[in-house]
C-alpha positions in Angstrom: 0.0 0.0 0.0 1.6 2.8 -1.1 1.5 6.3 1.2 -0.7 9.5 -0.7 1.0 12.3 -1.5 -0.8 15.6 0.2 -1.6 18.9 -1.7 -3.3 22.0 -1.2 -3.8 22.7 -4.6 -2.0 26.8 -5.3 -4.7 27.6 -8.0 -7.4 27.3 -5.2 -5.9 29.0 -2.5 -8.2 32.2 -1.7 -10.3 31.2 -5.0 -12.4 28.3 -3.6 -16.1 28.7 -5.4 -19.2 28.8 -3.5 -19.7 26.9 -0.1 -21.0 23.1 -1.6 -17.9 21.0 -1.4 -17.4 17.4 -2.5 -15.0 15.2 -0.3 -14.4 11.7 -2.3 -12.8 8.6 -0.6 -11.4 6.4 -3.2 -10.0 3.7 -0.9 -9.3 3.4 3.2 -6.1 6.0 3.2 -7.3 8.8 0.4 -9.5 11.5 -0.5 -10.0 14.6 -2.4 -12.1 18.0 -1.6 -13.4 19.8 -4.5 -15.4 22.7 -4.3 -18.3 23.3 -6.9 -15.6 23.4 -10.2 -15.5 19.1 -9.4 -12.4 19.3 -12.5 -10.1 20.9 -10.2 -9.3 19.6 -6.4 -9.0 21.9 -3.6 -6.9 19.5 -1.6 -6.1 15.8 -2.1 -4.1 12.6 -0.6 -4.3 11.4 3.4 -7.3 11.5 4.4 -5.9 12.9 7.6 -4.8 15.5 5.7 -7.9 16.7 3.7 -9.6 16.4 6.8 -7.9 18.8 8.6 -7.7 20.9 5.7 -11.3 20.9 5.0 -11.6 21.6 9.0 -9.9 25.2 8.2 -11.5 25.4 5.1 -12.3 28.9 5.8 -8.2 29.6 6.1 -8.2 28.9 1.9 -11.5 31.5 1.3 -11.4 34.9 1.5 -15.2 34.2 1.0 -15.8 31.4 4.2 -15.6 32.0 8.1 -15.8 29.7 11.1 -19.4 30.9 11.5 -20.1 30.3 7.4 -23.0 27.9 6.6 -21.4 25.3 4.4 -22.5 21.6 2.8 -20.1 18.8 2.3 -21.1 15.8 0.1 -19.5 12.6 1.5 -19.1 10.0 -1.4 -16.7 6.7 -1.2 -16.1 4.3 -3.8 -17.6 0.8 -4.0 -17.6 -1.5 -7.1 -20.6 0.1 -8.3 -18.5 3.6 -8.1 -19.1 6.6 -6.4 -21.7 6.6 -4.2 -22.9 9.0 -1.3 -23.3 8.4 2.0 -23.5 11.8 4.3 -24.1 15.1 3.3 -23.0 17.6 5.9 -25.3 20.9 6.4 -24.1 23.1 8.7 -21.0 25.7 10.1 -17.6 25.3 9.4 -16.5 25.0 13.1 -19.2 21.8 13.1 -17.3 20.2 10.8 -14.9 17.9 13.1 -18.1 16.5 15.3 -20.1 15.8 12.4 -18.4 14.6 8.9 -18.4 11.6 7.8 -15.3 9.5 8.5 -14.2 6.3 6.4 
């Protein structure tokens, strides 16, 4: 099993769109956060990682604080693909207590 390699993707930094986010966990160890633009990730490898990231989302927006009203769509992958399983509706200091993790 080979370790992720962890990003904060530059092009997103300060330039996240909107506050709908899409966190994807391909297998056990890995997942990506996209915002609404699903082409480009906001942050991608551990899922440690993205998790705290997506935690302090509102440290990469100019746009988001901790008191920002935000949804995150929870999918994982199964042999069917994609599929989700929480969707997250709430602050972004609520995120820690209340996301989804694999």
């Amino acid at each position: 099993m080979s370790t992720p390699i962890n990003a904060v993707n530059p092009s997103k930094k300060n330039n996240i769109l909107g506050n709908v986010f899409h966190l994807f966990y391909p297998d056990v160890n890995t997942s990506f956060l996209f915002d609404r633009d699903l082409t480009d990730p906001i942050i991608w490898g551990s899922k440690n990682v993205v998790m705290t990231n997506l935690k302090n989302i509102d440290k990469l927006s100019e746009m988001l604080t901790e008191d920002s009203k935000i949804v995150v769509f929870s999918y994982i992958m199964t042999g069917d693909g994609y599929h989700r399983k929480q969707t997250y509706n709430g602050l972004v200091s609520g995120i820690g207590a209340h996301i989804l993790r694999v």
